[in-house]
VEXDREN-2710 file (C-alpha; in Angstrom, 1 decimal):
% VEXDREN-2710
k/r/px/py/pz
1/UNK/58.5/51.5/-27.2
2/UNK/59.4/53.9/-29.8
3/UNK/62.4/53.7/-32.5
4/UNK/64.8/55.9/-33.7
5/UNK/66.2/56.5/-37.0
6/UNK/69.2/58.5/-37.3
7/UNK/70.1/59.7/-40.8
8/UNK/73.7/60.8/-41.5
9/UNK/74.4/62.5/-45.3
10/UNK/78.0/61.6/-46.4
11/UNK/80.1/63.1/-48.8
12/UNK/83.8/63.7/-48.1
13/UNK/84.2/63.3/-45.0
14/UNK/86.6/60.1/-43.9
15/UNK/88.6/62.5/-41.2
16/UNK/85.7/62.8/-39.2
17/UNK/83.1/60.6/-39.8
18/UNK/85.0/58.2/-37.3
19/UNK/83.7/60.1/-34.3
20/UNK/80.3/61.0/-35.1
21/UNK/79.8/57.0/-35.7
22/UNK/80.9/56.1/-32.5
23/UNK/79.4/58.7/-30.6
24/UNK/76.5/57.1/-31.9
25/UNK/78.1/53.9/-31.6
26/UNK/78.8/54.7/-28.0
27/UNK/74.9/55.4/-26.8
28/UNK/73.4/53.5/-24.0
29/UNK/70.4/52.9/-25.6
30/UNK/70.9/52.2/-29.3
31/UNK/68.9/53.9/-32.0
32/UNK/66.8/51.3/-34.3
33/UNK/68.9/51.7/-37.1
34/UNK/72.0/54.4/-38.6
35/UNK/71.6/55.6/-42.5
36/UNK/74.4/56.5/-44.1
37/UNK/73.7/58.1/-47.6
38/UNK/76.1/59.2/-49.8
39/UNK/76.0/62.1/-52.0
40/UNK/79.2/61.8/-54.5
41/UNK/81.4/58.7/-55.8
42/UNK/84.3/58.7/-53.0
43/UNK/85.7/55.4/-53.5
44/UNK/87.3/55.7/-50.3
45/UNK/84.0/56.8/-48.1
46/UNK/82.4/53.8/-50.2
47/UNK/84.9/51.3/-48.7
48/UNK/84.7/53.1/-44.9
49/UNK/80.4/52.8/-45.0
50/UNK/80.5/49.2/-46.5
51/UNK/83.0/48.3/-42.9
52/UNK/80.4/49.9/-41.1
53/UNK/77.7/47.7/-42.6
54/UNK/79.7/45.1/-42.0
55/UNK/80.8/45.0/-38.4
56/UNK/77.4/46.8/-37.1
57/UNK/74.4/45.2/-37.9
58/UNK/72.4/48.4/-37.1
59/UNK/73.7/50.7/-39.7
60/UNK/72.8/50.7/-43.4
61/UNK/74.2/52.3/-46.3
62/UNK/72.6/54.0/-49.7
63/UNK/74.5/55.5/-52.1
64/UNK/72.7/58.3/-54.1
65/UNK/72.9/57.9/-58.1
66/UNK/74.4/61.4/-58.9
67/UNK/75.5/64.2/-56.5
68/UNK/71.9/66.0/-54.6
69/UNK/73.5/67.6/-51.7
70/UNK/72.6/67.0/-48.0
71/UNK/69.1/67.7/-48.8
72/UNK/68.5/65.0/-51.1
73/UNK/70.4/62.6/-48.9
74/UNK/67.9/63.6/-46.1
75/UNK/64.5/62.9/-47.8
76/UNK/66.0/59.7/-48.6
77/UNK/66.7/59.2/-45.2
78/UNK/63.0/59.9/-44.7
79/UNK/61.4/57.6/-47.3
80/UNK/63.7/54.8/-46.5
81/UNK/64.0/54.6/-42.5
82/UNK/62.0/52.0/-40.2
83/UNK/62.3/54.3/-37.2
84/UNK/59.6/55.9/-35.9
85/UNK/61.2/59.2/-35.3
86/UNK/64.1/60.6/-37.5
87/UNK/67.8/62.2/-36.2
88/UNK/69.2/64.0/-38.7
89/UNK/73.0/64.0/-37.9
90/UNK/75.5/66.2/-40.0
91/UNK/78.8/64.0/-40.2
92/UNK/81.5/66.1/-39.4
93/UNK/79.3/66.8/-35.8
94/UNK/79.0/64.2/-33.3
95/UNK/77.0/63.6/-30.5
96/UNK/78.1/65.4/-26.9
97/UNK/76.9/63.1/-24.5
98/UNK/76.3/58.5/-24.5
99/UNK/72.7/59.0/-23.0
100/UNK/71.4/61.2/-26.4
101/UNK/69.1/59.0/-27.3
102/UNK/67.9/57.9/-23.6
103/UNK/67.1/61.1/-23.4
104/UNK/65.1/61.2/-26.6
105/UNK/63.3/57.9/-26.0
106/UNK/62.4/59.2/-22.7
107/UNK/60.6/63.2/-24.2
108/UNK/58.4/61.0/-26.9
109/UNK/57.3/58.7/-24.1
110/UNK/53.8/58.5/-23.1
111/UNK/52.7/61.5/-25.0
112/UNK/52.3/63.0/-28.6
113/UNK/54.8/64.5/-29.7
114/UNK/55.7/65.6/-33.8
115/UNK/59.0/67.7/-32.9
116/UNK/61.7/67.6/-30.5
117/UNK/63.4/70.3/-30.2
118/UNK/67.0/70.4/-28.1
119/UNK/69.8/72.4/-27.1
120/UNK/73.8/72.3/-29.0
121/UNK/77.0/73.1/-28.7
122/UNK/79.5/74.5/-31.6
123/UNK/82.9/74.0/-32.6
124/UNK/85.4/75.5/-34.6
125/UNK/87.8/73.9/-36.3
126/UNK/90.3/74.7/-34.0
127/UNK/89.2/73.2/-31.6
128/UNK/87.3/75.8/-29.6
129/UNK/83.9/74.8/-28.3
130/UNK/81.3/78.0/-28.1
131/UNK/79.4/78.2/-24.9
132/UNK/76.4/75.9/-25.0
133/UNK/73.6/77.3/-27.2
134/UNK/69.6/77.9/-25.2
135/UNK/67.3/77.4/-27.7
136/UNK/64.8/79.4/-25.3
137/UNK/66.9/80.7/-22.9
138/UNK/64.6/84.2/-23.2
139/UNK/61.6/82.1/-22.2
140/UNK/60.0/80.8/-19.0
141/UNK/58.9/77.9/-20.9
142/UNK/57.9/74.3/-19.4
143/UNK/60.1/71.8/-20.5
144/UNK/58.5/69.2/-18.2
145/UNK/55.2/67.8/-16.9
146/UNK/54.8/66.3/-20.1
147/UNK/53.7/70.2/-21.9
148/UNK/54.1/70.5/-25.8
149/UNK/53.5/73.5/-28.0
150/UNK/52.5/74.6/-31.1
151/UNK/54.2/77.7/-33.1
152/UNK/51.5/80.0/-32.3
153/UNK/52.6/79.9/-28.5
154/UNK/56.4/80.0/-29.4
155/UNK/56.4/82.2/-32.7
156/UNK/59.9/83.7/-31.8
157/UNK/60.9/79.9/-32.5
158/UNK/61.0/80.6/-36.4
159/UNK/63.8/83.0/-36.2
160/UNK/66.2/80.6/-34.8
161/UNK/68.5/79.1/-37.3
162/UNK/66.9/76.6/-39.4
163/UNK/69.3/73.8/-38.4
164/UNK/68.0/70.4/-39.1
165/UNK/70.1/68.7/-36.2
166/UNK/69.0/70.3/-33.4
167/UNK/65.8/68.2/-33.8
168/UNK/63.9/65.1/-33.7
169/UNK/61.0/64.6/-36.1
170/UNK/58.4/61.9/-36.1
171/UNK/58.6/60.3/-39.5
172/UNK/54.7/59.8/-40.1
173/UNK/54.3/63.5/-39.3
174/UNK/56.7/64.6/-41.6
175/UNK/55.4/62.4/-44.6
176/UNK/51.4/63.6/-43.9
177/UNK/52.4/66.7/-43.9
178/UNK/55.1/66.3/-47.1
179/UNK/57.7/68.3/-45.6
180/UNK/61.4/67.3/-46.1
181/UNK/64.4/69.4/-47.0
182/UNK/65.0/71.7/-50.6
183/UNK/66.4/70.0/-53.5
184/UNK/69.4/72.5/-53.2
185/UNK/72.2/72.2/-52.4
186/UNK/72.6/75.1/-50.2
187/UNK/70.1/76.0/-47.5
188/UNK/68.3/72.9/-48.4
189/UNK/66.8/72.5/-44.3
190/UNK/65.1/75.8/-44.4
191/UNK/62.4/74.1/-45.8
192/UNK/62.3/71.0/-43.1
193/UNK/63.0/73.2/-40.4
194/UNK/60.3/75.6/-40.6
195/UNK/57.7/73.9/-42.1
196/UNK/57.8/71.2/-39.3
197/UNK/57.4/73.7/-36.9
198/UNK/54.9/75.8/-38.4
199/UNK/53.1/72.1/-39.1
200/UNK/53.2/70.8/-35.5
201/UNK/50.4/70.3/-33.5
202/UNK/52.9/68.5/-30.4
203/UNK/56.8/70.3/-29.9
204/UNK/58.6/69.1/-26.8
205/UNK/61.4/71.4/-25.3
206/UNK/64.4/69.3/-24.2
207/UNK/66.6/71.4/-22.1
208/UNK/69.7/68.9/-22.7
209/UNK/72.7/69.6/-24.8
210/UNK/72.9/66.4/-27.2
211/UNK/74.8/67.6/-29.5
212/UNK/78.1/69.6/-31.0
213/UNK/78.0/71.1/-34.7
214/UNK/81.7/71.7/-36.2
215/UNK/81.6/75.0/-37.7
216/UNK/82.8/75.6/-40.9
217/UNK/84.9/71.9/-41.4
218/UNK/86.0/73.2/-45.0
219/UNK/86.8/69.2/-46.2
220/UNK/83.0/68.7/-45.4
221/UNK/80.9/71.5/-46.9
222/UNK/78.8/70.3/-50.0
223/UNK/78.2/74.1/-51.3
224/UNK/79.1/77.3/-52.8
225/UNK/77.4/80.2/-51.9
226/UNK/79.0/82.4/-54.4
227/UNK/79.0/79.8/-57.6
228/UNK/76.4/78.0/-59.1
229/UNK/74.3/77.6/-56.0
230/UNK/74.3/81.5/-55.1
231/UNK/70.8/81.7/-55.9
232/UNK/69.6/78.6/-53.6
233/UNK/68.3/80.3/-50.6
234/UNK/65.9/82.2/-52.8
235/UNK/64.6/78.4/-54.2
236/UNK/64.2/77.1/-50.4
237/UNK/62.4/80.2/-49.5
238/UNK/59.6/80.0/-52.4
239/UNK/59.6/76.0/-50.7
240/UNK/58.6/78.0/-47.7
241/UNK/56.2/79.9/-49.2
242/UNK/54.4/77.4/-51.0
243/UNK/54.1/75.6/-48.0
244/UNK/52.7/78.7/-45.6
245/UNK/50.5/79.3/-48.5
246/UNK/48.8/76.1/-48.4
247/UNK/48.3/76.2/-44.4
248/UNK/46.2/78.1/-42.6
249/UNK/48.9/80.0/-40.2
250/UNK/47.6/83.5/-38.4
251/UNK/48.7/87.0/-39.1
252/UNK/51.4/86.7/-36.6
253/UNK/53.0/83.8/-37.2
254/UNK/53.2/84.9/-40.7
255/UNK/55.0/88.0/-39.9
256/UNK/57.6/86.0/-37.6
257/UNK/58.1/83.7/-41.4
258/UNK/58.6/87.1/-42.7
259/UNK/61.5/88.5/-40.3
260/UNK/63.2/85.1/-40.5
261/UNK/63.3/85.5/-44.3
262/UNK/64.1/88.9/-43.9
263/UNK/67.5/87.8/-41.9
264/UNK/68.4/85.0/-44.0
265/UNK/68.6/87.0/-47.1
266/UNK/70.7/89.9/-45.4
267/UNK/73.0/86.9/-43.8
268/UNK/73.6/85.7/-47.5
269/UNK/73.8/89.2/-49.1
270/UNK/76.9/89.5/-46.8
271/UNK/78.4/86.7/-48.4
272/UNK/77.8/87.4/-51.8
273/UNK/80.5/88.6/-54.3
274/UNK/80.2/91.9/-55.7
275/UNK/79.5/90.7/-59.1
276/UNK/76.7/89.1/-58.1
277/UNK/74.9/91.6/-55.7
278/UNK/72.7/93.1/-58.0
279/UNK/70.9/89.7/-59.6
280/UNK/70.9/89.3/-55.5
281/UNK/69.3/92.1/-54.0
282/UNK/66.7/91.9/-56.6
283/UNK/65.3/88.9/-55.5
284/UNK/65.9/90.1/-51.9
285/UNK/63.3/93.1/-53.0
286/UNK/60.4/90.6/-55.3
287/UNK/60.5/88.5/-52.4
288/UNK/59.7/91.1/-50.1
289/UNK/57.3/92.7/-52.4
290/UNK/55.3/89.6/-52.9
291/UNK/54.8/89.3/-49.5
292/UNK/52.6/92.7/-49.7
293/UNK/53.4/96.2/-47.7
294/UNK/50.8/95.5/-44.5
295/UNK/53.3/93.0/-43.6
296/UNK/56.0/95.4/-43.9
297/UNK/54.2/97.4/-41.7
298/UNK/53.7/94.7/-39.3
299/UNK/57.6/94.2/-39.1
300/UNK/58.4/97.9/-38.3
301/UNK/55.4/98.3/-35.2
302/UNK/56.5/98.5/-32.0
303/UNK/57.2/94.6/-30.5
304/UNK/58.4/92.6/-33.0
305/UNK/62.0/91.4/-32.5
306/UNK/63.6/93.9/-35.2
307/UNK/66.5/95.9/-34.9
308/UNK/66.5/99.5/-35.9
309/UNK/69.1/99.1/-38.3
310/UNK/67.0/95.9/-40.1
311/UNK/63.7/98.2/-39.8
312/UNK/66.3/100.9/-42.0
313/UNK/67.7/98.2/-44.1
314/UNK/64.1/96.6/-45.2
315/UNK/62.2/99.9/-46.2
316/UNK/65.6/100.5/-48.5
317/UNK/65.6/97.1/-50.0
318/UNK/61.7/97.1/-50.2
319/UNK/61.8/100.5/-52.1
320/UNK/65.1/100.9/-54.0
321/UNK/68.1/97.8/-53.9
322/UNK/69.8/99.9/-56.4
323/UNK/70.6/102.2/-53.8
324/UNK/71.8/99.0/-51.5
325/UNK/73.4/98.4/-54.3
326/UNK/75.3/101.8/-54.3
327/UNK/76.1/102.0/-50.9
328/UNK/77.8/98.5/-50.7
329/UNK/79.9/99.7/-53.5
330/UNK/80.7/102.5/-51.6
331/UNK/81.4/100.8/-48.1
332/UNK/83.7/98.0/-50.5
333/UNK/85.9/101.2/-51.9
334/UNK/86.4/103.1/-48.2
335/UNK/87.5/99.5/-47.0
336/UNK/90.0/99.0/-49.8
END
């Protein structure tokens, strides 16, 4: 019988930490143990995870010696769980259904497996729950008869959002293999995400919805894209790299790494502040410069999943982000 682990990072986040516990709380089949570390000094949370301690005899408590982010909190989680595979639970998101982690017990039985991989809801903070998220909806995939992948038979995997919830990780696998999340404190699961999957030898498919992600929940978020941390998602990539650099992974494979950096770094250019565009875009263009023109090439040929537009906007970034740089100054002028 296999254990689970589930790892929750706390910060602020008294409102809604009350559900996410007792979905978990609620399970039919308990998980071996809940983590709950905290990044910050909330007196308040402090006093809410010591009750927890108290009254369940399954749930633990760290509290991190100075602010990390979720990332840090997460490798702690790793180094200091018992289970033998890890949840990673966000703590503003809760689980959707009381037979979760039955169903997880049940995809790691009686075979190998290194990641689970599992389908999610979202909601905003509203209230309004988005339609329930296909991880490989655009696949004929078997999810049954006990079948697990790797990443060269599922490549179109890596563009999916790197979210580290979605997921269930065999701890041993993930310390062999050193992976665990960015020291960041924005897109600090880039790192995990990918380099699990590129890592695996074993990924299950679980067509079950297991769990809903709150969107946004402003009293919960750890980071500033625009501020001090603006520059993170350039530090998790180079984690990335150094990883794929020091596995063997084929051509392809390395070209769908490639497209998913290439959409991460327009998503964040679209949230950066004017001021900061140029130090921006030109890391955007070393990063792709590094990663050499035949790949370049390889992302414009006919049959890999890019857009037109994206095929325009990567030559122009590759060759001149001053002229990015230009034009967003022109499209920020018409639209005042």
């Amino acid at each position: 019988m296999f254990n689970i682990s589930v790892v929750i990072p706390v910060h602020k986040t008294d409102p809604v930490i009350y559900k996410c516990l007792q979905s978990i709380l609620a399970q039919t089949c308990q998980p071996l143990e809940i983590l709950l570390v905290q990044d910050g000094s909330d007196k308040d949370l402090h006093s809410l995870c010591l009750d927890y301690c108290d009254n369940y005899k399954n749930i633990i408590y760290y509290q991190m010696e100075k602010p990390g982010g979720a990332g840090a909190a997460r490798n702690i989680g790793i180094n200091k769980a018992k289970g033998d595979f890890i949840w990673f639970i966000d703590s503003d998101d809760f689980i959707s259904t009381d037979t979760a982690v039955e169903k997880l017990y049940a995809a790691v039985s009686n075979r190998k497996v290194d990641v689970v991989l599992f389908e999610y809801g979202l909601q905003t903070e509203s209230g309004f729950q988005d339609k329930r998220h296909f991880i490989w909806e655009q696949n004929t995939l078997q999810t049954d008869n006990g079948k697990t992948y790797t990443i060269d038979e599922i490549k179109e995997f890596l563009l999916l959002p790197a979210y580290p919830w979605n997921k269930l990780y065999r701890r041993q696998f993930l310390l062999e293999n050193t992976i665990c999340c960015s020291t960041t404190f924005c897109h600090n699961d880039i790192a995990l995400s990918a380099n699990s999957l590129i890592a695996a030898k074993h990924i299950v498919l679980l067509p079950e919805l297991l769990i809903i992600h709150r969107v946004a929940y402003k009293q919960t978020r750890l980071s500033d894209q625009d501020g001090l941390q603006r520059m993170d998602l350039f530090i998790a990539l180079k984690d990335l790299d150094l990883f794929i650099n020091s596995h063997q992974v084929s051509y392809e494979v390395a070209l769908y790494v490639l497209q998913f950096k290439l959409e991460v770094m327009w998503w964040g250019l679209g949230r950066i502040r004017p001021e900061y565009r140029e130090e921006y875009l030109n890391e955007f263009s070393l990063q792709l410069k590094n990663a050499g023109f035949r790949p370049m090439l390889g992302l414009i040929k006919p049959g890999m999943r890019l857009s037109f537009r994206n095929r325009i906007k990567l030559l122009l970034v590759y060759f001149s982000p001053q002229l990015v740089r230009l034009l967003l100054q022109v499209l920020d002028a018409v639209g005042k």
